[in-house]
PyMOL CGO cylinders between C-alpha atoms (Angstrom):
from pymol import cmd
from pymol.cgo import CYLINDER

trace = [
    CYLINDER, 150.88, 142.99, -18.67, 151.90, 146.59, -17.28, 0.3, 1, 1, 1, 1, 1, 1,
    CYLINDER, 151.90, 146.59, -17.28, 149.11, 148.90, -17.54, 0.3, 1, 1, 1, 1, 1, 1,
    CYLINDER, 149.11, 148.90, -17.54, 150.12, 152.10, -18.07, 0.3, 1, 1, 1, 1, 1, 1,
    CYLINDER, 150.12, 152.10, -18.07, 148.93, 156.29, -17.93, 0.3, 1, 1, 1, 1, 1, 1,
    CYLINDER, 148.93, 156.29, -17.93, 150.41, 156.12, -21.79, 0.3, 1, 1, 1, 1, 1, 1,
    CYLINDER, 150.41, 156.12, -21.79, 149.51, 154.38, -25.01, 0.3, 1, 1, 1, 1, 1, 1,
    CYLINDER, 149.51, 154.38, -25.01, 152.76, 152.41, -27.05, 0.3, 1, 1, 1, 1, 1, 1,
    CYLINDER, 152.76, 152.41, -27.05, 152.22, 152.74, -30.49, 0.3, 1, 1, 1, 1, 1, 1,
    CYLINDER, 152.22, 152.74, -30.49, 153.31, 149.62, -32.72, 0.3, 1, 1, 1, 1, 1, 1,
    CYLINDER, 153.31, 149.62, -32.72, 156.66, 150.91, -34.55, 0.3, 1, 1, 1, 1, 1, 1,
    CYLINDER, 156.66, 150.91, -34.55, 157.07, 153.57, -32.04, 0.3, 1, 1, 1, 1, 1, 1,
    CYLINDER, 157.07, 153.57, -32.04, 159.37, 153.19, -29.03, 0.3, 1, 1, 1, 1, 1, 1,
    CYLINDER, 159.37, 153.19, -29.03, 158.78, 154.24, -25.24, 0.3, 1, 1, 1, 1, 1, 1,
    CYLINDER, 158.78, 154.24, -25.24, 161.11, 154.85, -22.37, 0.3, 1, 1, 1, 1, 1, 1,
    CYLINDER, 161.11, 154.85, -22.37, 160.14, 153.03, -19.25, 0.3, 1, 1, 1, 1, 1, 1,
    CYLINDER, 160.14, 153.03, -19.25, 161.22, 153.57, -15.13, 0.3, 1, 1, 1, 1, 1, 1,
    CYLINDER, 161.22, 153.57, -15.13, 160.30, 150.22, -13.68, 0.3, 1, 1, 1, 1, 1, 1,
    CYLINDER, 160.30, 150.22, -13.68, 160.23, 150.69, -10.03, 0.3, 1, 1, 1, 1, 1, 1,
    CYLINDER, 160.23, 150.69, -10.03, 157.39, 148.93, -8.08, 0.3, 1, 1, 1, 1, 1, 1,
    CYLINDER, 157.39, 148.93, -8.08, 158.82, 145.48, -6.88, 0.3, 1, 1, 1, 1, 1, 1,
    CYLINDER, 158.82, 145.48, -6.88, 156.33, 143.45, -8.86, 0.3, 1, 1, 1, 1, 1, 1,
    CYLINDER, 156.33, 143.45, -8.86, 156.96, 145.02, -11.94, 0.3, 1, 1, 1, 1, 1, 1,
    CYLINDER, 156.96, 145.02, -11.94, 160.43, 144.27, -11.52, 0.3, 1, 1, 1, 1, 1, 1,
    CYLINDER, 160.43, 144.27, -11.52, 159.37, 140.80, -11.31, 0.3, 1, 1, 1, 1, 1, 1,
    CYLINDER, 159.37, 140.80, -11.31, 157.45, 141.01, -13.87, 0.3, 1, 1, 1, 1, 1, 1,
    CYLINDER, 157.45, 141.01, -13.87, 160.38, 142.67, -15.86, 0.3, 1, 1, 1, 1, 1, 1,
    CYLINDER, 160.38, 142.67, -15.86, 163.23, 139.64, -14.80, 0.3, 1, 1, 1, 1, 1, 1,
    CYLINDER, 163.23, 139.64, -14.80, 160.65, 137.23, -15.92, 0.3, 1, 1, 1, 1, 1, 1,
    CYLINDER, 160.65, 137.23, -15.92, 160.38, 138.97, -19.44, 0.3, 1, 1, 1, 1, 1, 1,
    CYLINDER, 160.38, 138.97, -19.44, 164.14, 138.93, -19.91, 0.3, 1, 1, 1, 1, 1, 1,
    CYLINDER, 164.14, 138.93, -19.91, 164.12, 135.28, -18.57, 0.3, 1, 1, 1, 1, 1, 1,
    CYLINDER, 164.12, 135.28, -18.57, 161.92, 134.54, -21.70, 0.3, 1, 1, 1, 1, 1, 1,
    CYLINDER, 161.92, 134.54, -21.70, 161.13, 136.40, -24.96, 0.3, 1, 1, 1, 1, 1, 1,
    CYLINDER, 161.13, 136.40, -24.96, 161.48, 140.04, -24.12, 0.3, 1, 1, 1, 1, 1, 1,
    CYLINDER, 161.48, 140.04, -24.12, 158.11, 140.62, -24.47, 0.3, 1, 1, 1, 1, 1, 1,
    CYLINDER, 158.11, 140.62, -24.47, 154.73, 141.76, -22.51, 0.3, 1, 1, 1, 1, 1, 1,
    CYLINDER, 154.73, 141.76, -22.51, 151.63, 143.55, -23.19, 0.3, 1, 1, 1, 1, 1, 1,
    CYLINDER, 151.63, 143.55, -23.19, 151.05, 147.39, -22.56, 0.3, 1, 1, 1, 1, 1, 1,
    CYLINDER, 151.05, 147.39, -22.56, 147.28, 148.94, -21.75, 0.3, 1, 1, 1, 1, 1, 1,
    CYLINDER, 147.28, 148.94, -21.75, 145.99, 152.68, -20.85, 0.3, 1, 1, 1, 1, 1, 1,
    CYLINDER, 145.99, 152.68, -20.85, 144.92, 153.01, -17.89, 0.3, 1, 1, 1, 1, 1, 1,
    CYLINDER, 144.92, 153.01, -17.89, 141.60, 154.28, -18.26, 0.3, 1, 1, 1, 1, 1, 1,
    CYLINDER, 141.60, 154.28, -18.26, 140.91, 155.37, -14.71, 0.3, 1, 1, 1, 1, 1, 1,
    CYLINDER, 140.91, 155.37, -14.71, 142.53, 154.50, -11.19, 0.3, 1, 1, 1, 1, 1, 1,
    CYLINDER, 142.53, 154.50, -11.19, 146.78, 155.09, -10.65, 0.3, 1, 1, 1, 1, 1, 1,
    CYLINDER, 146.78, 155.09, -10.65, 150.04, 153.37, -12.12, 0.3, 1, 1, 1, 1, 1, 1,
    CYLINDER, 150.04, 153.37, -12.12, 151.22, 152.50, -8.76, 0.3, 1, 1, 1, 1, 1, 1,
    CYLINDER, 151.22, 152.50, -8.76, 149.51, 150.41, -6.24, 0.3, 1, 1, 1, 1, 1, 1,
    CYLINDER, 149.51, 150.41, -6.24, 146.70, 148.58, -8.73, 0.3, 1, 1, 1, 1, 1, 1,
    CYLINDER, 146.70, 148.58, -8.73, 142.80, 148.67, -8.54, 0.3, 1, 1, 1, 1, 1, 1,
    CYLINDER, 142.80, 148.67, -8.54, 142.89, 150.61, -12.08, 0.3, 1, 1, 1, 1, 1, 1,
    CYLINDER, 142.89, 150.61, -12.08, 140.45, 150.24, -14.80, 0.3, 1, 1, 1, 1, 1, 1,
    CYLINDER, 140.45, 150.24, -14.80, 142.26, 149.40, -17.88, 0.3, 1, 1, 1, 1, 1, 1,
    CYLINDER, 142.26, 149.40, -17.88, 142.07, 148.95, -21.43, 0.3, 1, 1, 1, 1, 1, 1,
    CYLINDER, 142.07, 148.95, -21.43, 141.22, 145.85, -23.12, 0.3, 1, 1, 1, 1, 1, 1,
    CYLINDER, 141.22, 145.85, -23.12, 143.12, 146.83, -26.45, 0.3, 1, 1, 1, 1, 1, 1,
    CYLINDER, 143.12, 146.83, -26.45, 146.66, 147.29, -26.19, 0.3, 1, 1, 1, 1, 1, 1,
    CYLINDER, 146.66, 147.29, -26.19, 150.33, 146.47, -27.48, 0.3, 1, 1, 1, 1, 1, 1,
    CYLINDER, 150.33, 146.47, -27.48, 152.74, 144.08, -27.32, 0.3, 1, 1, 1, 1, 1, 1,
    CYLINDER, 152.74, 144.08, -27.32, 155.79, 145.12, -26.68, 0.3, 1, 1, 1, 1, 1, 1,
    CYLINDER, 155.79, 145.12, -26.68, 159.26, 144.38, -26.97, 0.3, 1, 1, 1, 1, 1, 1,
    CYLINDER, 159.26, 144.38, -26.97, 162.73, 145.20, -24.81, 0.3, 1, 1, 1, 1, 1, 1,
    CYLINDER, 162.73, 145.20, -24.81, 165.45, 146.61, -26.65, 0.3, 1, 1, 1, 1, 1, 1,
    CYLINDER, 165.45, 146.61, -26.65, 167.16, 147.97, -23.54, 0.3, 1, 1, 1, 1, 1, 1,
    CYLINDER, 167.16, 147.97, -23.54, 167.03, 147.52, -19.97, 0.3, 1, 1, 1, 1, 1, 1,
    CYLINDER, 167.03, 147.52, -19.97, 169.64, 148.64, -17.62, 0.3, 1, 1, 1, 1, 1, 1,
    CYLINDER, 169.64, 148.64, -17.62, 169.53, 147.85, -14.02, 0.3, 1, 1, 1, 1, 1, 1,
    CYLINDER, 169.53, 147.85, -14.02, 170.15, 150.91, -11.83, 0.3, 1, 1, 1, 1, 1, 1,
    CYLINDER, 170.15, 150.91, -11.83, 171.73, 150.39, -8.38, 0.3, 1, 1, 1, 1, 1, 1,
    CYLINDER, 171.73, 150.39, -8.38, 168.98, 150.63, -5.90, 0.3, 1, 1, 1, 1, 1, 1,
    CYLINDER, 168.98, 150.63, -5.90, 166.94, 147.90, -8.06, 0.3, 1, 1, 1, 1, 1, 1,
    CYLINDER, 166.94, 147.90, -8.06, 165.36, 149.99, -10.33, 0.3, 1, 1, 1, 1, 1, 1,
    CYLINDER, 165.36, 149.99, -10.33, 165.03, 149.65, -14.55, 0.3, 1, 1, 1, 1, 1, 1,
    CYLINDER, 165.03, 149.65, -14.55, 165.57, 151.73, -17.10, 0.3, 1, 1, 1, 1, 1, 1,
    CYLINDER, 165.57, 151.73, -17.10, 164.17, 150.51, -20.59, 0.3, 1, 1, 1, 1, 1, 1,
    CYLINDER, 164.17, 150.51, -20.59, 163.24, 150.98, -23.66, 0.3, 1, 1, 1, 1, 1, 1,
    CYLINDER, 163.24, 150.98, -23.66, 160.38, 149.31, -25.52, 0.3, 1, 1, 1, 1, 1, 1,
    CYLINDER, 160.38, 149.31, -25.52, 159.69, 148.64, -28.69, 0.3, 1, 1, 1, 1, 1, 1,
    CYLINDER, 159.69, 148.64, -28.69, 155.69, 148.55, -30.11, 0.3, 1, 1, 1, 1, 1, 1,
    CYLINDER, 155.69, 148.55, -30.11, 154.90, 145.44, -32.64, 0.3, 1, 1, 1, 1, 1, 1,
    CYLINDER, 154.90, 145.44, -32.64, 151.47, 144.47, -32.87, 0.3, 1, 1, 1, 1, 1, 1,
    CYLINDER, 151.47, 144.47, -32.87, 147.93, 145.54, -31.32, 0.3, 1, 1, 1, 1, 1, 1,
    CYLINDER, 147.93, 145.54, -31.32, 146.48, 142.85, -29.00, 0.3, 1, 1, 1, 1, 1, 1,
    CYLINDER, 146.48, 142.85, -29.00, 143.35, 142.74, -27.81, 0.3, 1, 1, 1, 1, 1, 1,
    CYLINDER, 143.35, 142.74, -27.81, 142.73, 141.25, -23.53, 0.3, 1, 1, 1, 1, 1, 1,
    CYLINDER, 142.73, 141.25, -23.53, 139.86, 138.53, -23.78, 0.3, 1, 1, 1, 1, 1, 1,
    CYLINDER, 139.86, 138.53, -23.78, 140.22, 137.98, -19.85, 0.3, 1, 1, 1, 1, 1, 1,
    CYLINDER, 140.22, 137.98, -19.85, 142.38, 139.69, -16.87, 0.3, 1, 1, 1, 1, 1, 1,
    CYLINDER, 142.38, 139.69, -16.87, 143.83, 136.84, -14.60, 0.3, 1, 1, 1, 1, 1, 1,
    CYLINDER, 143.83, 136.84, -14.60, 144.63, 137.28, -10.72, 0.3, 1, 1, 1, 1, 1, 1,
    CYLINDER, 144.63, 137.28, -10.72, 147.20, 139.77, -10.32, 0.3, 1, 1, 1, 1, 1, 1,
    CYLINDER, 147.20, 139.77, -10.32, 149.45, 137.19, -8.78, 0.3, 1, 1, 1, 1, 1, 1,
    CYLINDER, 149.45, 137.19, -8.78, 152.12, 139.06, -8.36, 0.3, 1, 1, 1, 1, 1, 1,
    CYLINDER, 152.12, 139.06, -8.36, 151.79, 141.54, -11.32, 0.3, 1, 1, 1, 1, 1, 1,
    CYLINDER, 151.79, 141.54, -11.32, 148.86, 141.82, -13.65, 0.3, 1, 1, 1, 1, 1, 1,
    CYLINDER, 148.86, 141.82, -13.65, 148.28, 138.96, -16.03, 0.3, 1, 1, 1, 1, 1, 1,
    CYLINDER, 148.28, 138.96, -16.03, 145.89, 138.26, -19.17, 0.3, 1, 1, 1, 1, 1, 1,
    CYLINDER, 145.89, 138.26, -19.17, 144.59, 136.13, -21.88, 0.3, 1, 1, 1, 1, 1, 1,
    CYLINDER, 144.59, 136.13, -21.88, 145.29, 138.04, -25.08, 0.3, 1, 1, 1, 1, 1, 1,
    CYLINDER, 145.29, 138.04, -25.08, 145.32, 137.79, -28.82, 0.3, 1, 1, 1, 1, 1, 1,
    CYLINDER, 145.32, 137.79, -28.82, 145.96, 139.46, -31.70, 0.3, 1, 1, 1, 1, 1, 1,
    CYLINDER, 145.96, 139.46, -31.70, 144.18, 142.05, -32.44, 0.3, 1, 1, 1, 1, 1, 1,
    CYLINDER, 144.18, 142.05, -32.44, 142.19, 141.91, -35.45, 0.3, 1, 1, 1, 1, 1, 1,
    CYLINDER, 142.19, 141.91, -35.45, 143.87, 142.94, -38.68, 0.3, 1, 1, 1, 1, 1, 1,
    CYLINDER, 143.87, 142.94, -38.68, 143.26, 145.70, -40.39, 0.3, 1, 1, 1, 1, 1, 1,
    CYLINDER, 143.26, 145.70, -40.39, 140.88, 146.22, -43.44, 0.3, 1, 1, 1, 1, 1, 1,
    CYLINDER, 140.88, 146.22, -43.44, 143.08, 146.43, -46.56, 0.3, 1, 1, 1, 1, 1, 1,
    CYLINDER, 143.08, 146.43, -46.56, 144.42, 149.55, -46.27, 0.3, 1, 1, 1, 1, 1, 1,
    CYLINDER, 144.42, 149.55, -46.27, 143.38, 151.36, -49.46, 0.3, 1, 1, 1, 1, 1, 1,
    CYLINDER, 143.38, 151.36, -49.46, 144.76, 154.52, -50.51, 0.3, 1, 1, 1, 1, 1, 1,
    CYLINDER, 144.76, 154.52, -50.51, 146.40, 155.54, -47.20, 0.3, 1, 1, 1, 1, 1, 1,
    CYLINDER, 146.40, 155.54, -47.20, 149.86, 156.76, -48.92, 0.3, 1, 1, 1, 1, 1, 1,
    CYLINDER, 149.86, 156.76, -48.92, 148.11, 160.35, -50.07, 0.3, 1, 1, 1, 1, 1, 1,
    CYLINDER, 148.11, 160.35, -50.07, 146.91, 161.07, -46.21, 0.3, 1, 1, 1, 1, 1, 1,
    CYLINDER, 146.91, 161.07, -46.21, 150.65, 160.75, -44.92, 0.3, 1, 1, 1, 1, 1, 1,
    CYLINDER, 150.65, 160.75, -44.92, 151.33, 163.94, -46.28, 0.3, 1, 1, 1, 1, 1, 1,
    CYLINDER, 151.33, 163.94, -46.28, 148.38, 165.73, -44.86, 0.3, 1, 1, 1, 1, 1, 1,
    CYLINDER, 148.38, 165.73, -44.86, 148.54, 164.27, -41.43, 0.3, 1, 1, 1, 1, 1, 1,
    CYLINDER, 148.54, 164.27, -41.43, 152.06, 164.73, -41.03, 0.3, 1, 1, 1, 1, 1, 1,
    CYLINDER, 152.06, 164.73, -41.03, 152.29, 168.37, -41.78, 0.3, 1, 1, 1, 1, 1, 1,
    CYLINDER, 152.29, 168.37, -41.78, 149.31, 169.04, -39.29, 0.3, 1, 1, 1, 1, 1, 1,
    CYLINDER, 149.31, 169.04, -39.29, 151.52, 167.22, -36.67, 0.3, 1, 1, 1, 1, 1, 1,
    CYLINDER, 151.52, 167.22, -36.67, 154.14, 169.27, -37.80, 0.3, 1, 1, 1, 1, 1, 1,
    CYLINDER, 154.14, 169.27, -37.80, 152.14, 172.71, -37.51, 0.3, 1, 1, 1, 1, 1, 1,
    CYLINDER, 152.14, 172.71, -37.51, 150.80, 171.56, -33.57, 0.3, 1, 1, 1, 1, 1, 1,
    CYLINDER, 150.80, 171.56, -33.57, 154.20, 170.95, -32.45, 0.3, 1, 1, 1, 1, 1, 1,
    CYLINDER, 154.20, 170.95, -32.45, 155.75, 174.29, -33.89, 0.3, 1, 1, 1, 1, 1, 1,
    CYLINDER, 155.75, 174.29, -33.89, 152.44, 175.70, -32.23, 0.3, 1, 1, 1, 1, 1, 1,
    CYLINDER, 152.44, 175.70, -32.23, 153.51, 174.45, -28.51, 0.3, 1, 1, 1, 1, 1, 1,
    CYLINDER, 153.51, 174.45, -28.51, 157.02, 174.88, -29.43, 0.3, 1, 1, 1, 1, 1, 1,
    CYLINDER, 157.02, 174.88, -29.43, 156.07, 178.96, -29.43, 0.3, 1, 1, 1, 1, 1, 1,
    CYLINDER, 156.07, 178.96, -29.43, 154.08, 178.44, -26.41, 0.3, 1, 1, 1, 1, 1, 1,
    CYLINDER, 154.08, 178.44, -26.41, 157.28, 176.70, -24.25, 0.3, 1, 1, 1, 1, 1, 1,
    CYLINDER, 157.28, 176.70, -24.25, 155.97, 173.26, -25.19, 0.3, 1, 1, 1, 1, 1, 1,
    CYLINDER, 155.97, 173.26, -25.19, 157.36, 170.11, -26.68, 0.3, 1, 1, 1, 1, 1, 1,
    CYLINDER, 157.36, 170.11, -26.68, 160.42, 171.19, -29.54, 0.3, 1, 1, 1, 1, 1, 1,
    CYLINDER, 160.42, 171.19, -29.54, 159.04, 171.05, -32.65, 0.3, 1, 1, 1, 1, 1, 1,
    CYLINDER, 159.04, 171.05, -32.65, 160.02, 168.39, -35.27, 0.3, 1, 1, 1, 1, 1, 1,
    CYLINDER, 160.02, 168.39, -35.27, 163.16, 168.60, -36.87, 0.3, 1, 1, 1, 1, 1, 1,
    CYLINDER, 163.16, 168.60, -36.87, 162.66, 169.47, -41.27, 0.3, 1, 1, 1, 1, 1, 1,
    CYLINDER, 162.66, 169.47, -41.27, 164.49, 166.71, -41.73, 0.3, 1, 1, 1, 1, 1, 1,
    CYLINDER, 164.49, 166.71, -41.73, 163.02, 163.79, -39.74, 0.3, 1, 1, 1, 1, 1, 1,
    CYLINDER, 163.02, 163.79, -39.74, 161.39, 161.24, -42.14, 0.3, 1, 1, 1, 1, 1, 1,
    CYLINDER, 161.39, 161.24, -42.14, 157.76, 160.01, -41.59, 0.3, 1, 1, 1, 1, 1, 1,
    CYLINDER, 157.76, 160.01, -41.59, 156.68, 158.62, -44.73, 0.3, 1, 1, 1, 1, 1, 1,
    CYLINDER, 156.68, 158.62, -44.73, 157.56, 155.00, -42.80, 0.3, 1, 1, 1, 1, 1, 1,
    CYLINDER, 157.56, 155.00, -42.80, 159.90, 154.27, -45.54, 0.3, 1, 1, 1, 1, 1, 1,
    CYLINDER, 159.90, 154.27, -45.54, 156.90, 154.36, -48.44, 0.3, 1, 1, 1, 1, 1, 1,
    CYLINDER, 156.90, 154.36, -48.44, 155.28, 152.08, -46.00, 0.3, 1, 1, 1, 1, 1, 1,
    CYLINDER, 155.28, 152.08, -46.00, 151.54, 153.98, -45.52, 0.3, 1, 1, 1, 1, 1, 1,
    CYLINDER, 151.54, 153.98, -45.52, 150.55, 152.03, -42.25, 0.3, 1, 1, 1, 1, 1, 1,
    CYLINDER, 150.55, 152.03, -42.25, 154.18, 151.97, -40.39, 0.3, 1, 1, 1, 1, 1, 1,
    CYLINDER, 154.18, 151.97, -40.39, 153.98, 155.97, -41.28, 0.3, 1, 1, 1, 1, 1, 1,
    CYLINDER, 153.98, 155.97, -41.28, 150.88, 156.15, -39.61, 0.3, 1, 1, 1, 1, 1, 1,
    CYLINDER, 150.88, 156.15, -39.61, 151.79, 154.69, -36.54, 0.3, 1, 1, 1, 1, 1, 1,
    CYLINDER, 151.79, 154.69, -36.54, 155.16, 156.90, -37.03, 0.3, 1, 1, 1, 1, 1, 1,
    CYLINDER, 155.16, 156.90, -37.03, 153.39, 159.83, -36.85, 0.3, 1, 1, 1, 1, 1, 1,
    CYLINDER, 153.39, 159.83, -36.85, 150.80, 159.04, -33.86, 0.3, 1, 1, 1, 1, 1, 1,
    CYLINDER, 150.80, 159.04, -33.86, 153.71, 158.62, -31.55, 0.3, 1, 1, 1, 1, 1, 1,
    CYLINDER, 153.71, 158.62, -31.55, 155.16, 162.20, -32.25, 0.3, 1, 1, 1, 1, 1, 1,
    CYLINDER, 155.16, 162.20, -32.25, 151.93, 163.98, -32.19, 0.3, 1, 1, 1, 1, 1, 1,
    CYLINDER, 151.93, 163.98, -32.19, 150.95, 165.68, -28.93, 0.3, 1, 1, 1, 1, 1, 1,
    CYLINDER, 150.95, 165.68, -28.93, 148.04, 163.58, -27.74, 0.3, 1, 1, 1, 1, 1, 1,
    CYLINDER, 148.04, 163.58, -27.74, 146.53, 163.04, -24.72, 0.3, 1, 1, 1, 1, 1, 1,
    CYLINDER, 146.53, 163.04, -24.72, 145.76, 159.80, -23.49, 0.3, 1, 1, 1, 1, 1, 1,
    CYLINDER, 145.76, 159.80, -23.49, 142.70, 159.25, -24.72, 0.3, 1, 1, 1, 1, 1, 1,
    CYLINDER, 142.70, 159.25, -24.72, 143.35, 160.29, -28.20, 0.3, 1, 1, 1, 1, 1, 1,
    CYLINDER, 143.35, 160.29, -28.20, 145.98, 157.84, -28.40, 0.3, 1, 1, 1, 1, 1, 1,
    CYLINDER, 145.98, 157.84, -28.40, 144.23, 155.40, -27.37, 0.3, 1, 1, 1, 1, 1, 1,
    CYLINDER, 144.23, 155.40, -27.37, 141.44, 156.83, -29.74, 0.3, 1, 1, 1, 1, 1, 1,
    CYLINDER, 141.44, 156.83, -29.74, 144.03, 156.05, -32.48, 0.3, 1, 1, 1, 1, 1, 1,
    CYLINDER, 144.03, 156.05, -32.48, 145.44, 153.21, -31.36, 0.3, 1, 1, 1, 1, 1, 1,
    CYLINDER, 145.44, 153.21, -31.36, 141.56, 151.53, -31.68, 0.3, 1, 1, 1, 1, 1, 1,
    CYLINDER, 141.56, 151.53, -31.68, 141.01, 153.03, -35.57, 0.3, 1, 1, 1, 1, 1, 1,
    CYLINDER, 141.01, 153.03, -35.57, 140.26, 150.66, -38.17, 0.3, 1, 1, 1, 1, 1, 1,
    CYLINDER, 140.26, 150.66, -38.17, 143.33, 150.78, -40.57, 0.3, 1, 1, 1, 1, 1, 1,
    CYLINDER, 143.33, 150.78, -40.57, 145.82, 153.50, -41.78, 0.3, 1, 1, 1, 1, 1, 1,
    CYLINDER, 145.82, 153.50, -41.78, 143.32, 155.36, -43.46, 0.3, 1, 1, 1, 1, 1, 1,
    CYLINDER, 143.32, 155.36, -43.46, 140.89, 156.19, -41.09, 0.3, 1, 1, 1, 1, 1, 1,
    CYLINDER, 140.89, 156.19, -41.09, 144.39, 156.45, -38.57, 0.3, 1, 1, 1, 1, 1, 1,
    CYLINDER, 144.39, 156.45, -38.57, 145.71, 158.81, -40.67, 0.3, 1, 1, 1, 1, 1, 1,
    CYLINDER, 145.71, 158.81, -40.67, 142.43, 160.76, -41.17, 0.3, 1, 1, 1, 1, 1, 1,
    CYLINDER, 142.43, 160.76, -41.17, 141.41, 160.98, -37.19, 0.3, 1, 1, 1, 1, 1, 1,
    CYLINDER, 141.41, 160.98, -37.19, 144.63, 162.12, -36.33, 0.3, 1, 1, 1, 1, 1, 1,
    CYLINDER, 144.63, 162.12, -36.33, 144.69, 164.70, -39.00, 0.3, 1, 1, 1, 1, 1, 1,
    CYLINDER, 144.69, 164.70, -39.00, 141.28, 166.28, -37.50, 0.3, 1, 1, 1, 1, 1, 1,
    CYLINDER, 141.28, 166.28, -37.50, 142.81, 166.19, -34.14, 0.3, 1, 1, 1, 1, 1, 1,
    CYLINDER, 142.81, 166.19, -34.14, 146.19, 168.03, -35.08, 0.3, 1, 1, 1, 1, 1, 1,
    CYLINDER, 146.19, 168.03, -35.08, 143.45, 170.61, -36.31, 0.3, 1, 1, 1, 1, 1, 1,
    CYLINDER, 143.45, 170.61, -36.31, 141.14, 171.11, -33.27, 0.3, 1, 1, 1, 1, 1, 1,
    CYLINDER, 141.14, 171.11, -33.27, 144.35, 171.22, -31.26, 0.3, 1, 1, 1, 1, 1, 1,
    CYLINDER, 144.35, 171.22, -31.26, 146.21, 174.16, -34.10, 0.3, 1, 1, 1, 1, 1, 1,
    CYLINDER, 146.21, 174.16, -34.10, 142.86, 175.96, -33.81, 0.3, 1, 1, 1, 1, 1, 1,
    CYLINDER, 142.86, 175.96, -33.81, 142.58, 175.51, -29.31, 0.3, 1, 1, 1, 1, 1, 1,
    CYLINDER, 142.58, 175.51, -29.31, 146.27, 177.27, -29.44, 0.3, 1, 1, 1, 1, 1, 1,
    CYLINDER, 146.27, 177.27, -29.44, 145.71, 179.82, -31.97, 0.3, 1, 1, 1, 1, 1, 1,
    CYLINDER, 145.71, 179.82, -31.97, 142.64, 180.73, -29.90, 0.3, 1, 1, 1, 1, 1, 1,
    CYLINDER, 142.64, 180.73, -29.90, 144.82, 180.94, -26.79, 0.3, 1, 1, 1, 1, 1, 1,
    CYLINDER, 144.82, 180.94, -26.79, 147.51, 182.94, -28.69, 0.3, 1, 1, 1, 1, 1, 1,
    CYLINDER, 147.51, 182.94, -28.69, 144.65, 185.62, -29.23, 0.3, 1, 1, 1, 1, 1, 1,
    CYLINDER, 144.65, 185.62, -29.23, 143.75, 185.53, -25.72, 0.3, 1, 1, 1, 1, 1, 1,
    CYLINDER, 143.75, 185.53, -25.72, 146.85, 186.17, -24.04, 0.3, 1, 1, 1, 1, 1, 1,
]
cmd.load_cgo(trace, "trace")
């Protein structure tokens, strides 16, 4: 496991410095095997040196890349495919460890494929928003996130390119289905279009 001050979305991928010596163990191990380990927020307490508090709903994830720098460090790149949820933290002997399991599925998801729309122009909107403000660049016209006509993979699609903190992703990451996914992170696009218009008229 490698708990983290970031949420992986399944379908989204994530760029990751591995630097502490027992992540790198934990890191040769992974590429020894399957490629894979689990990611969870950090709820309180620091990446580096332990005694966090973390999550007990998370992601597996996936290596796609990993490049071994000179000094020892890792560059990589992960890949999000399913939500699992920890049922017990083991000793971390040498790097955090846990008994996990699937999370469980979804609710069918229902008529999800009309909120893509919505949600994903109120992602658009907040990222133009910081974009004018010296933020994050806003989203190119032309990137798809309709998740191929695939409701749920758009979903998770749009999550990872919406400015979130933290806790809202992890907010997201925890809601019951694409639909209620889809309609959370639509009202948070809008608290967050309304907190910078409101700073736009104070400056």
């Amino acid at each position: 496991m490698f708990p983290l001050s970031a949420v992986l979305f399944p379908h989204a991928s994530m760029p990751l410095h591995v630097f502490e010596p027992r992540y790198r163990e934990l890191l040769r191990d992974c590429l020894a095997g399957d490629n894979r380990f689990g990611i969870v927020l950090i709820e309180r307490g620091s990446e580096v040196g332990g005694g966090d508090m973390r999550s007990r709903l998370g992601t597996r994830g996936v290596i796609t890349q990993a490049v071994e720098l000179p000094d020892g460090r890792w560059v990589l790149e992960i890949e999000g495919e399913a939500r699992v949820a920890v049922e017990e933290w083991l000793p971390d002997d040498p790097y955090p460890v846990a008994l996990v399991r699937d999370a469980a599925p979804a609710p069918p998801p229902g008529d999800a494929a009309p909120l893509v729309g919505a949600a994903g122009q109120r992602v658009r909107r907040a990222r133009a928003l910081l974009a004018e403000q010296g933020g994050a660049p806003p989203l190119a016209p032309d990137l798809a996130l309709d998740g191929g006509g695939d409701a749920d993979r758009a979903a998770w699609q749009l999550c990872a390119v919406a400015p979130l903190s933290a806790y809202d992703a992890q907010r997201l990451l925890a809601a019951d289905g694409a639909p209620e996914r889809l309609r959370l992170l639509a009202e948070l696009m809008e608290e967050l279009e309304l907190d910078l218009h409101r700073m736009l008229r104070a400056e």
